[in-house]
C-alpha positions as CSV (number, residue, x, y, z in Angstrom):
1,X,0.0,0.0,0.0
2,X,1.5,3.2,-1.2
3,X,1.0,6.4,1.7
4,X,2.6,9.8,1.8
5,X,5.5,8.2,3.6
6,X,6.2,5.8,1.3
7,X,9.0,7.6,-0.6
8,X,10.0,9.1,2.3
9,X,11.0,5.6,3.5
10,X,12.6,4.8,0.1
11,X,14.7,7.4,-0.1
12,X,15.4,8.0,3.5
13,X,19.5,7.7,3.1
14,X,21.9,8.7,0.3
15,X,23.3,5.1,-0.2
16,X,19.6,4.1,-1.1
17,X,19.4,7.0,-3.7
18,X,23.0,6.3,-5.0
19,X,22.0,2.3,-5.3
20,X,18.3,3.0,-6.9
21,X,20.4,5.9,-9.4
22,X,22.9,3.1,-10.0
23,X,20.1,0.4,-11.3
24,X,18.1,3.0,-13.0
25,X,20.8,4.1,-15.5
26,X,21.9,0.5,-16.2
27,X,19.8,-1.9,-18.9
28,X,16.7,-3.0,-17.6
29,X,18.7,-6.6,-16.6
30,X,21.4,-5.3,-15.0
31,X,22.1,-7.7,-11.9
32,X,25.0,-7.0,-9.3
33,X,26.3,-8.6,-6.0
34,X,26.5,-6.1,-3.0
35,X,30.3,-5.9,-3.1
36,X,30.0,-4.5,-6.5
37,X,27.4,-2.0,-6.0
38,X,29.1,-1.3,-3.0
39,X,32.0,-0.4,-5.6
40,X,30.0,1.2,-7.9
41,X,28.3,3.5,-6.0
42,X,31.6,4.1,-3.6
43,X,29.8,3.6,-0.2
44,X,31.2,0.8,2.3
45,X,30.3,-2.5,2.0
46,X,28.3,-2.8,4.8
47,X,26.2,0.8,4.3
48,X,25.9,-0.8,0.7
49,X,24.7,-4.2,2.0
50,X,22.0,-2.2,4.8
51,X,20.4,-0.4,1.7
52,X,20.2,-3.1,-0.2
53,X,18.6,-5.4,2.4
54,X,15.9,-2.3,3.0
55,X,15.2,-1.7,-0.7
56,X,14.8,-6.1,-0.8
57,X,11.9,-5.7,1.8
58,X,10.1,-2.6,0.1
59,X,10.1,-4.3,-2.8
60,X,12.1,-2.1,-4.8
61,X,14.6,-4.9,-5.7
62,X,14.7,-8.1,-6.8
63,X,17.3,-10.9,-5.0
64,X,18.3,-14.1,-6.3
65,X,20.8,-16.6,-4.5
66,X,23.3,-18.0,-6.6
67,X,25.2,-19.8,-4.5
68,X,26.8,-17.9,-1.2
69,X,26.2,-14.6,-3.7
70,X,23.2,-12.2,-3.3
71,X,22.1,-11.0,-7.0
72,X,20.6,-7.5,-6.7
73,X,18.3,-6.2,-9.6
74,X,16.0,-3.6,-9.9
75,X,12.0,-5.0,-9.7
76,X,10.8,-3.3,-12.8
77,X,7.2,-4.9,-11.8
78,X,6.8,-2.9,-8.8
79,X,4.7,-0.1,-9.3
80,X,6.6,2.8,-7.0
81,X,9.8,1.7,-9.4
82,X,8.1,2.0,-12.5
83,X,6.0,4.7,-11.9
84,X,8.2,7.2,-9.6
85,X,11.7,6.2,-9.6
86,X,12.9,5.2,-13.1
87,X,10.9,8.1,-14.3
88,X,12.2,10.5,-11.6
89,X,15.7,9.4,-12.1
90,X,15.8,9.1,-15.9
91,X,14.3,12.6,-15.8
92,X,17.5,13.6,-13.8
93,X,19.9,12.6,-16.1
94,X,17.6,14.2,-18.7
95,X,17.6,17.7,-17.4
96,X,21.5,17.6,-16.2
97,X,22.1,17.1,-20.1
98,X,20.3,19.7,-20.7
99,X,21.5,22.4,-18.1
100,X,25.2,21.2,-19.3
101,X,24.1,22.1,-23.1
102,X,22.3,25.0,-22.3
């Protein structure tokens, strides 16, 4: 159930932000393990692996276990992700382009 709160709670922390940016600008299959979007999105592995566990239980991503691995990906069914966040964030790279051009 979606409520005002609801993105406050998403986007409550800049790791999650950085980790939701990071699968948004990727292809729509893009999977990683929590080391590397730890990597990726240059925050510790443990702040990486605390936002990825919280954005697992609101749905927001996907995880498969392969193995000892966790295999992070972007739930493209969810409604908040494909209604608010990809647009949000694809709108963000949209409008940096164009203040850089500009």
């Amino acid at each position: 159930m979606i409520t005002e709160k609801t993105l406050d709670n998403i986007l409550n922390s800049k790791s999650k932000i950085a980790i939701i940016r990071l699968f948004v600008s990727k292809t729509v299959d893009f999977k990683a393990t929590g080391r590397e979007v730890a990597k990726l999105t240059c925050f510790s592995a443990p702040a990486a692996h605390a936002a990825l566990k919280e954005l697992f239980n609101q749905g927001i991503l996907k995880l498969d276990n392969i193995g000892k691995q966790h295999i992070y990906s972007l739930d493209n069914d969810n409604r908040i992700t494909r209604k608010i966040l990809k647009p949000m964030f694809k709108e963000e790279v949209s409008l940096k382009s164009e203040l850089k051009d500009g």
